[in-house]
N, C-alpha and C positions, 0 to 999 in steps of 0.2 A: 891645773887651770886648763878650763878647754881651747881649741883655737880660738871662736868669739868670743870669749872673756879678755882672751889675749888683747885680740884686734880690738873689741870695746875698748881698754885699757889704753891703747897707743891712739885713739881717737883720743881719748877724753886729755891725754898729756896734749896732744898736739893743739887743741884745743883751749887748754888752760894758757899754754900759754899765746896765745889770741887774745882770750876774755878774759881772762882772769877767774877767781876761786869762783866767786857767784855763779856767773853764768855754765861751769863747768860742772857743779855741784846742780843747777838747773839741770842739764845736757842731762846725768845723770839717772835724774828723777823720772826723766821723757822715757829714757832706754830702760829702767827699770820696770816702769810702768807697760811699755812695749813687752819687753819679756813677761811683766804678769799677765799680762791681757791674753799673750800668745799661751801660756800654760792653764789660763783657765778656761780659753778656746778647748785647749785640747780636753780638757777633765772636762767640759759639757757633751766632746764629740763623745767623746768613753763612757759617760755615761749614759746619754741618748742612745750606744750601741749599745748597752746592757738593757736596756728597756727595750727597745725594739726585739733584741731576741727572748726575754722573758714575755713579750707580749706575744711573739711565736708557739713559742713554749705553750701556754696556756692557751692560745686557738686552737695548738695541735692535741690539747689535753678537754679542753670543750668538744670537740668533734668524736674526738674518742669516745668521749661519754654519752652523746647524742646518737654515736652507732650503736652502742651497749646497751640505748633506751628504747632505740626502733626494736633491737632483737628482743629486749627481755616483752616488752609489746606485746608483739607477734606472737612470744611464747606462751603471754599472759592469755590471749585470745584462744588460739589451740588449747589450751584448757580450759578454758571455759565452755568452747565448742564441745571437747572430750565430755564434761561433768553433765554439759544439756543430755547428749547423748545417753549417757547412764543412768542418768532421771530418767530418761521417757523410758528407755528400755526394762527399767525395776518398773515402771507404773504400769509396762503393758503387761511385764511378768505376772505382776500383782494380779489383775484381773484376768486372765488368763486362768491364774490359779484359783480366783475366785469363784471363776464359774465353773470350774473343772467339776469344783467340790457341790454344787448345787445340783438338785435333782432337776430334770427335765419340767416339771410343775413352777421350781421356781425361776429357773430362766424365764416361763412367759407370761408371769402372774404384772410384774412390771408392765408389759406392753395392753395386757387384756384388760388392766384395772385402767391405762392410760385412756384406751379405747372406749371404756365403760363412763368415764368423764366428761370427756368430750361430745 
């Protein structure tokens, strides 16, 4: 028995006999009620404290992943900047090669038939 159990106890004797069973069997129900009231104070603070750091928890697991989404971003951009690059560079190859292989007649038949139109 704890010492408040105790001390409860010698209140409520010294009490019954004052008022008698009823009202000490009231007294009772008050301090009962007071100690539950007080234990589910506490099991609302414990658990409000579990929630507030799960809610920690998951800001710090939100931000993590909003940093992970800037970088893979950025990373996504850098290639696609890289793959623009390699396109124009194969298309300038391409024509390069194109005219390499054409004889001197036909690189200016384009420009002298354009000329011839107009």
């Amino acid at each position: 028995m704890t010492l408040k159990t105790a001390v409860n106890n010698s209140q409520l004797h010294r009490k019954a006999s004052r008022y008698g069973t009823a009202r000490v069997f009231e007294i009772a129900v008050q301090v009962a009620n007071k100690d539950g009231q007080h234990l589910l104070e506490i099991g609302f603070q414990d658990k409000s404290l579990k929630i507030h750091d799960e809610l920690e928890n998951i800001q710090k697991r939100i931000s993590s992943i909003a940093e992970e989404y800037d970088q893979l971003m950025g990373e996504k951009t850098r290639l696609r900047r890289c793959s623009e690059d390699i396109k124009a560079m194969t298309e300038i190859s391409n024509e390069t090669t194109v005219k390499e292989g054409m004889t001197e007649d036909q690189k200016y038949v384009p420009r002298v038939v354009t000329a011839y139109v107009q």
